[in-house]
C-alpha positions in Angstrom: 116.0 108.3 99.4 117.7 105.3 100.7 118.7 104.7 104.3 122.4 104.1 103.9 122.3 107.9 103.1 121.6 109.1 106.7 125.0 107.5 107.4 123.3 105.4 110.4 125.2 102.9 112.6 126.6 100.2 110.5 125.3 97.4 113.2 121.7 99.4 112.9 122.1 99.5 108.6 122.9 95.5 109.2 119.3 95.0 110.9 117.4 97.3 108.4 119.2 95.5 105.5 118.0 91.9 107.4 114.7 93.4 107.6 114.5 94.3 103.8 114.3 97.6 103.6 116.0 99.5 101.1 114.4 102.8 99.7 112.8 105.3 103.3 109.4 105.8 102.5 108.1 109.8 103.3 107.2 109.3 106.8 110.5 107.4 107.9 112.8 109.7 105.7 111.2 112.5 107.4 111.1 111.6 110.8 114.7 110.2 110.7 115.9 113.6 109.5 114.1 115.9 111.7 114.9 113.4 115.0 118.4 113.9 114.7 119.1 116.9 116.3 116.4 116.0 119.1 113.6 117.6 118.2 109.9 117.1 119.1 107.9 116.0 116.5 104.0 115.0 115.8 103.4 113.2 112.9 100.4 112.4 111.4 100.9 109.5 109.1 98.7 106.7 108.3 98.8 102.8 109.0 100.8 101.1 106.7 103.1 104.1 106.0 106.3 102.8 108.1 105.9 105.0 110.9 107.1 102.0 113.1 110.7 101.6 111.7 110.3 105.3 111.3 110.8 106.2 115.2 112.5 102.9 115.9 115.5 103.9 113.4 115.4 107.2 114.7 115.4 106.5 118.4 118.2 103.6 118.0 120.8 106.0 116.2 120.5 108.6 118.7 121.1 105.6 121.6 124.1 104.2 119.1 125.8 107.2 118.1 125.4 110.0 120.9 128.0 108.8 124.5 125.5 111.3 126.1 122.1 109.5 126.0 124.0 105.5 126.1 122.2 104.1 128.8 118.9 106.2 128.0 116.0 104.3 128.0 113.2 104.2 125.2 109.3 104.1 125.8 106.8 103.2 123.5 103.3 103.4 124.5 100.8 101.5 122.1 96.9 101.2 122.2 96.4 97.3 121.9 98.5 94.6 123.5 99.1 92.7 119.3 100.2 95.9 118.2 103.1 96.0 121.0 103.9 92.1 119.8 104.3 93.1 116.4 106.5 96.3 117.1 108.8 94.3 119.3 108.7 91.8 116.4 109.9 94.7 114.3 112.2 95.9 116.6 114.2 92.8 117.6 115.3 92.6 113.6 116.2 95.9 113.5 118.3 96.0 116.9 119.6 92.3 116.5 123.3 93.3 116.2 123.1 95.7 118.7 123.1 95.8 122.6 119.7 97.0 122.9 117.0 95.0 124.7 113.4 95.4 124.0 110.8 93.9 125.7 106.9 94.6 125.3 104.7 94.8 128.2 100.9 94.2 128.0 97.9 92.7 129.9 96.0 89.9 129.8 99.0 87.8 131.0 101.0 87.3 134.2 103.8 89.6 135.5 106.7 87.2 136.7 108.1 87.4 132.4 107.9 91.1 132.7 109.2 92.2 136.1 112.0 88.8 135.3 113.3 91.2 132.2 112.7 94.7 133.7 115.1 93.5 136.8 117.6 92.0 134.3 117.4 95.2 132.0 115.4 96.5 129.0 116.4 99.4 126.8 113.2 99.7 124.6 110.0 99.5 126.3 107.1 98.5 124.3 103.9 98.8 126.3 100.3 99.6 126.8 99.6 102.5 129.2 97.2 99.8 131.1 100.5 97.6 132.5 102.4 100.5 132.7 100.1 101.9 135.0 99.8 98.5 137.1 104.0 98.3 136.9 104.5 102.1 138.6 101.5 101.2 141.0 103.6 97.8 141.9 106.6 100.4 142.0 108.4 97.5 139.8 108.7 100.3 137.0 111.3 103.5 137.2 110.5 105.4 134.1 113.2 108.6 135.6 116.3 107.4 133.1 113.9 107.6 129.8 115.1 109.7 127.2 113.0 108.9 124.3 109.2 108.6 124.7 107.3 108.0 121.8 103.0 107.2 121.5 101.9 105.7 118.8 98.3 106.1 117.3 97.4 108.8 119.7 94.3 109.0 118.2 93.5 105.3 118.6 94.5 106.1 122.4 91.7 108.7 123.0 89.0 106.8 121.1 89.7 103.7 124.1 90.3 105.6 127.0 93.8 106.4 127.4 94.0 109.9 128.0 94.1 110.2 131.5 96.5 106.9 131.7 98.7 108.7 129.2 98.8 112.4 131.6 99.7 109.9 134.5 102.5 107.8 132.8 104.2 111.3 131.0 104.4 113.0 134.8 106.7 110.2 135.9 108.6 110.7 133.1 111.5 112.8 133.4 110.7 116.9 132.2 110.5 117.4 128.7 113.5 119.3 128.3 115.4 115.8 129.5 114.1 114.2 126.9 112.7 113.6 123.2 109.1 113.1 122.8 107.0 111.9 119.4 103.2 111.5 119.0 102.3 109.3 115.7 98.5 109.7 115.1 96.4 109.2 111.6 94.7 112.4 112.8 95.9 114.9 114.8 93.1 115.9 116.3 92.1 118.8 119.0 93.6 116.0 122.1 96.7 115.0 119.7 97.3 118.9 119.4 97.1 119.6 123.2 98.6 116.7 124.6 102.1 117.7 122.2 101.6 121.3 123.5 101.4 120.2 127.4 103.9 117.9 127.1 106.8 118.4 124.2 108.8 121.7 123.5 108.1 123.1 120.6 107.5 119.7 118.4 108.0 119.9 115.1 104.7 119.0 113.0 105.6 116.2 110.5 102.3 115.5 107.5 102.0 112.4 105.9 99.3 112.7 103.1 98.0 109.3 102.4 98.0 108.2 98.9 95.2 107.9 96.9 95.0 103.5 97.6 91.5 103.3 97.6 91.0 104.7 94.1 94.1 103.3 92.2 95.3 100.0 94.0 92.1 98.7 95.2 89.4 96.4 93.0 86.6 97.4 95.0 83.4 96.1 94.7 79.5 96.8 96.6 77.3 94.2 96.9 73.9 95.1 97.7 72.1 91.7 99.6 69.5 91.3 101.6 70.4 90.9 105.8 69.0 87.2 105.4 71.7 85.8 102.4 74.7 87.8 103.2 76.2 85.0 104.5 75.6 82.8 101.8 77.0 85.7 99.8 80.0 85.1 102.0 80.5 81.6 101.4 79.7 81.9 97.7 82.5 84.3 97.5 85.2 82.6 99.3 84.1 79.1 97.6 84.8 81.3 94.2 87.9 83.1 94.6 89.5 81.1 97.2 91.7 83.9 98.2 94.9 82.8 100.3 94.3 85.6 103.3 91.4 87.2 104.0 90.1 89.6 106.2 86.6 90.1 107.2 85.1 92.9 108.9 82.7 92.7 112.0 80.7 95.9 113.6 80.3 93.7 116.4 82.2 91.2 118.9 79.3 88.7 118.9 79.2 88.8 115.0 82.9 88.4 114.8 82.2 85.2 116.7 79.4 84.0 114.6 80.3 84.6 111.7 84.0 82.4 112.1 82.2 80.0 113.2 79.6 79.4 110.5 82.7 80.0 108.3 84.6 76.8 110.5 81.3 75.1 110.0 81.1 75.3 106.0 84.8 74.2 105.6 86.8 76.9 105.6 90.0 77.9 107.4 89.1 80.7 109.5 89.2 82.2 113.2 87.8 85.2 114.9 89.4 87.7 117.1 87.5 90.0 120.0 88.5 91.6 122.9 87.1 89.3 125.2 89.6 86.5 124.4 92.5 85.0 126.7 95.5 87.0 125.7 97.4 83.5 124.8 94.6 82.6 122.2 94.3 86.0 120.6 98.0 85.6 119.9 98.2 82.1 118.6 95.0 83.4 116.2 97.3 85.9 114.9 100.5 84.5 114.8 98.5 81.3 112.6 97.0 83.6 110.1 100.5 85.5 109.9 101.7 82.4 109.4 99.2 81.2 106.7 98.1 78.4 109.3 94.4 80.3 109.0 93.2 81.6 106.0 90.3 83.6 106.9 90.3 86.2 110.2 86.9 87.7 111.6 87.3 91.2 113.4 86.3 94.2 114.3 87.8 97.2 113.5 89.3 97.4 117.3 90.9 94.3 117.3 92.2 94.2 113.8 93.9 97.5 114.7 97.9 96.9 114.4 97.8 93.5 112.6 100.2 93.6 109.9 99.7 90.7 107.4 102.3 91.1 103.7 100.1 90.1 100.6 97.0 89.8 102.1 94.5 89.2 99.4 91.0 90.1 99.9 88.8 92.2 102.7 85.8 91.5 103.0 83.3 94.5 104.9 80.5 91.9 106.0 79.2 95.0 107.9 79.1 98.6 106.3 81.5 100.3 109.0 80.5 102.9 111.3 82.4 105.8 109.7 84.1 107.0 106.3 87.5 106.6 107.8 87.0 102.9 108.7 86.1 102.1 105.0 89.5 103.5 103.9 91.6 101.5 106.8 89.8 98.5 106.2 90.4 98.2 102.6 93.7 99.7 102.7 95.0 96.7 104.3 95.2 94.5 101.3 97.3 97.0 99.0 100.2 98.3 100.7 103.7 98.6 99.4 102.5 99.5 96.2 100.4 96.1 95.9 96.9 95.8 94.2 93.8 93.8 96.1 90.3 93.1 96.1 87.6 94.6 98.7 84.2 93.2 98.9 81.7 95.5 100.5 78.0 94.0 101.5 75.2 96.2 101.9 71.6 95.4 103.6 68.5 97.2 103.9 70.2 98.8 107.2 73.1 99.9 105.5 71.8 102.1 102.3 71.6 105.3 103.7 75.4 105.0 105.2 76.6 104.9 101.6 76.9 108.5 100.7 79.3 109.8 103.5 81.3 106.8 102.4 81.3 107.6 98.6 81.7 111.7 99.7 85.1 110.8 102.2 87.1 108.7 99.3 85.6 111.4 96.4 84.3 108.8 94.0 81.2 105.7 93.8 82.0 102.9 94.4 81.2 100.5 92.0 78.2 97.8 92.4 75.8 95.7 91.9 72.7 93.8 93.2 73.2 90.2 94.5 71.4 87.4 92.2 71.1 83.4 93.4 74.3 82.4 91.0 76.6 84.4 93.4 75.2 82.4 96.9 76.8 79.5 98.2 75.1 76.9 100.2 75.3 77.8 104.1 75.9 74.6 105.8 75.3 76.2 109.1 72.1 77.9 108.6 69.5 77.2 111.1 72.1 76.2 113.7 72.1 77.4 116.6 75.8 79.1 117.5 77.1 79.1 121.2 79.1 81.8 122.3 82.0 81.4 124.1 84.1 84.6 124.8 81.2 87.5 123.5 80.5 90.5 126.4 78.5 93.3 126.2 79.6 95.1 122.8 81.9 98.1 123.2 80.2 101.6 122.2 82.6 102.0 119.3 81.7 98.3 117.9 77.8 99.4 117.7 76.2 101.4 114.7 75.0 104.7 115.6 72.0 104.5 117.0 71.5 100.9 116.8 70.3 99.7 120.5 70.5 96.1 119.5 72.8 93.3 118.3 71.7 92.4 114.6 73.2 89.1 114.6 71.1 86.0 115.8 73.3 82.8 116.5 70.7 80.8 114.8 71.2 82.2 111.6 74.0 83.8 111.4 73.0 86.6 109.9 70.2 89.3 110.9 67.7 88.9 113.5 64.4 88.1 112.4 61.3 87.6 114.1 59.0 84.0 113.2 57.6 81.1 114.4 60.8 79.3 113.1 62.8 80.5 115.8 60.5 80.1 118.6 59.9 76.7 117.6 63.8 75.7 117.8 63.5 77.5 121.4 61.1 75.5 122.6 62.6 72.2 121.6 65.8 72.7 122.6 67.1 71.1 119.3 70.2 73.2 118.6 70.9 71.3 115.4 67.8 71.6 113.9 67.5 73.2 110.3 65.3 75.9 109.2 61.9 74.9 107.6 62.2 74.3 104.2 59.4 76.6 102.8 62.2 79.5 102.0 63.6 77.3 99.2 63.4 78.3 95.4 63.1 82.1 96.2 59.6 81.1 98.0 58.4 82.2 101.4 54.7 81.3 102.2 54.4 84.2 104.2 55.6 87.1 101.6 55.2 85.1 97.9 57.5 84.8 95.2 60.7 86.5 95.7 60.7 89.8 94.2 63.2 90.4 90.8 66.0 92.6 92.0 66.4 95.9 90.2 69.5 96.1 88.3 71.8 99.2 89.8 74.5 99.1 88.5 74.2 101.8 86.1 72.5 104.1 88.0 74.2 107.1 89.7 74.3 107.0 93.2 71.0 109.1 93.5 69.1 107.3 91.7 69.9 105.0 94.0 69.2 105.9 96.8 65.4 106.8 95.4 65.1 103.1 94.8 66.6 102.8 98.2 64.4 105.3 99.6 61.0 103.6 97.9 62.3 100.0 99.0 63.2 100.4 102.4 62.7 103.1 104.1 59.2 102.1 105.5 61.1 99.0 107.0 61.8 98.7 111.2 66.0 99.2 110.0 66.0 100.9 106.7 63.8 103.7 108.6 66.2 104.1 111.5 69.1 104.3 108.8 66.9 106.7 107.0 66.4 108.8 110.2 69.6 108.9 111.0 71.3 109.8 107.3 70.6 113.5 107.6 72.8 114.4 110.4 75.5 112.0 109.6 75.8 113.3 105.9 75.9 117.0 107.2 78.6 116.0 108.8 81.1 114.6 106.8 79.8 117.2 104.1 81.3 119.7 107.2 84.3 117.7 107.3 85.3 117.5 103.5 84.3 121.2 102.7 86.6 122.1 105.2 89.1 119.6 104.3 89.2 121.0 100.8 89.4 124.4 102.1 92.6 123.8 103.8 94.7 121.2 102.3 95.3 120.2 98.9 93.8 116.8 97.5 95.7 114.0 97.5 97.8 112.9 94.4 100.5 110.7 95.8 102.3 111.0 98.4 103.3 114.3 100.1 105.2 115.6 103.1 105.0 118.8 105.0 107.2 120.1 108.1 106.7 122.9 110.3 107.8 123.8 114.1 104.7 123.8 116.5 105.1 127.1 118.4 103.2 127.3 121.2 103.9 131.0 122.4 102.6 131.7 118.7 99.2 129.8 119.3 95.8 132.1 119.6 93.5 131.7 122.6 90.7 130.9 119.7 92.5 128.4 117.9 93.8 126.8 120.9 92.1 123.4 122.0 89.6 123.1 125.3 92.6 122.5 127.5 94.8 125.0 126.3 92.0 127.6 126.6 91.5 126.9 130.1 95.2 127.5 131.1 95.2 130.3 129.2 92.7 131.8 131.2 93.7 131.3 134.6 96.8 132.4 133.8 95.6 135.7 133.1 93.8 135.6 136.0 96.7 135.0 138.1 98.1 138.2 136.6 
């Protein structure tokens, strides 16, 4: 369906035509539809989808065409402070022939710029609930005259934090009734589900399957390495394929920061990005690789979270990620719009027993094989020793399960090992000074001859994992992977049994709309909040 057949605003069909959309995609031509006549909704819909012009296009014919809500206000509460740049970004082309004013509001910076444009007038607030909360405390915000609130990646809000912010900033809203609420989530999870039944009336329930990307569109590719050449893997890669964008993947702030560092130090154009930066550096970061001033960005999956880069060629997972759903975000950033891309995924000794949950959640193995000398570059940077500037203590969603220290040591680069190498650079203080040289040609006096690598590349993925189990698991982190595999595969077995059971498997693209009743919703198959009102209501009966 195309967008000039909602009959929208001509001024609002000029900015989606100067933004370059022609043809709605499922989400937008859904929400669109259903928002019309004021409803409620939920949506779950994944990144990358076009949820963003979805409720912006909605929201702005409402304002445009309806005398009743002119003068309405619009709030959009996002999780991280680049994700409200880019939808103001978005929002500015769409609204550029229009009256409208948006403005995005986010910490990390001063206030005079924000309370300047809230006192001369702002129509579309983009914000985090963090400033919102500091602007009502500094009474410099009246959120009474908004008619449209809409939260975006409501699961991404609960995962930080934002719950309780998010209660507080909806109870100075005006009542529900007064106005139209949307929650956009890639889940919609038990706190989704109670927060739009607390707070909307009667939403309707808008699902987004995600197409099959990560099977069709993607050139994916494990690489199994050992923790002590993955990044010479790295930079053999990149010095290979020089792709034109890259994204690498982090577990860790301090690793982010290592690793796009060693990456500077061996020639390349890269930067990293953590939550620990200044706000005006994290921005020019992104607005350089946007721009193609960077080539290369370092993150974690936090931080990446809402950057939107077109024809971005390769990700790179330097680090397994923590959970099934991660592998299929990270990856699914370089094919969107119908666009193929590469994915490089490395795996350690620590990582081997994370595999299967992975291979279970996207239904298929992926395809692999065992790193040889030809495919390693030469690490300019190894055995320096790497200052940190901006790294804090590691957030609890940036660590691996059960993982009570950082694996990264800035004098490698890569995993932390224990040797008289390193103590020796300790005590001399000589931060430039290079490994010893007794690792070269595959030797280490300590352990012999490097051992031949098994090919696995034809093997299934349990055969594997017997030559995993053999290989590693009497090792300090293959034996706390292998400890931990159990329960972590029982539970994503859990999750996709009963995924199965209830929804069909996804072959494209499909939609699905229903009205969220509450006075229809059982006590047993209502969430932990909603069980608890139901039962003091009864008791106040």
């Amino acid at each position: 369906m195309e967008f000039r057949e909602f009959n929208l605003d001509s001024r609002l069909m000029e900015g989606i035509q100067n933004a370059g959309y022609v043809n709605c995609t499922p989400v937008q031509e859904q929400v669109i539809a259903c928002a019309n006549d004021g409803s409620d909704l939920y949506v779950q819909s994944q990144t990358g989808t076009g949820k963003t012009a979805a409720y912006l296009i909605a929201v702005m014919q409402e304002i445009l065409t309806k005398p009743e809500l002119k003068g309405k206000k619009v709030l959009v509460l996002v999780p991280t402070r680049e994700l409200a740049v880019q939808v103001e970004m978005e929002c500015k082309t769409l609204c550029e022939k229009t009256e409208l004013k948006p403005f995005s509001f986010y910490g990390g910076v001063g206030y005079e710029k924000q309370v300047n444009a809230i006192e001369k007038g702002v129509d579309i607030l983009l914000a985090t609930p963090g400033r919102v909360i500091d602007l009502l405390e500094q009474n410099k915000l009246d959120l009474s005259n908004v008619g449209f609130a809409i939260i975006d990646e409501a699961d991404r809000m609960f995962d930080m934090g934002f719950y309780p912010d998010l209660r507080i900033i909806l109870k100075h809203l005006p009542a529900a009734e007064n106005r139209q609420t949307m929650l956009f989530s890639a889940t919609l999870n038990t706190y989704v589900k109670n927060l739009a039944w607390e707070y909307t009336r009667d939403a309707k329930e808008i699902t987004i399957e995600a197409e099959n990307i990560t099977v069709d569109e993607i050139d994916q590719e494990l690489i199994h390495v050992s923790s002590d050449e993955k990044t010479k893997l790295l930079v053999g890669i990149l010095q290979r394929e020089k792709p034109e964008s890259t994204i690498i993947f982090c577990n860790t702030k301090k690793g982010c920061e290592i690793i796009g560092k060693r990456l500077s130090m061996n020639g390349f154009s890269s930067e990293y990005i953590i939550g620990d930066m200044q706000q005006s550096r994290r921005l020019k970061v992104l607005n350089d690789f946007k721009e193609g001033k960077v080539s290369i960005l370092v993150a974690t999956d936090v931080a990446a979270r809402g950057i939107d880069v077109n024809d971005l060629a390769m990700v790179v997972n330097y680090d397994l990620p923590n959970e099934p759903e991660n592998y299929v975000h990270r990856i699914g950033r370089t094919a969107r719009a119908g666009k193929s891309g590469k994915a490089y995924t490395f795996c350690s000794e620590k990582d081997v027993y994370d595999l299967m949950p992975i291979e279970r959640y996207i239904g298929k193995s992926i395809p692999s094989r065992v790193c040889n000398s030809e495919m390693l570059g030469e690490d300019k940077s190894e055995g320096v020793y790497i200052k940190l500037d901006s790294y804090g203590e590691d957030r609890r969603d940036d660590r691996r399960a059960g993982d009570r220290r950082n694996g990264y040591d800035n004098r490698n680069g890569d995993k932390r090992r224990s040797g008289k190498g390193h103590d020796g650079n300790r005590r001399n203080g000589d931060n430039k000074k290079r490994a010893s040289n007794y690792k070269k040609d595959g030797y280490n006096k300590n352990k012999g001859p490097r051992e031949e690598k098994q090919d696995l590349s034809n093997l299934t993925f349990e055969e594997r994992m017997e030559v995993y189990k053999k290989k590693y698991a009497n090792s300090s982190e293959g034996k706390k992977s292998y400890d931990n595999k159990n329960s972590k595969n029982k539970k994503y077995n859990n999750k996709n049994s009963i995924k199965n059971n209830n929804k069909p498997q996804n072959n494209g693209n499909k939609s699905n709309v229903k009205v969220y009743d509450s006075s229809k919703k059982g006590v047993q198959s209502q969430g932990l909040f909603a069980r608890i009102k139901a039962f003091f209501s009864k008791k106040g009966k």
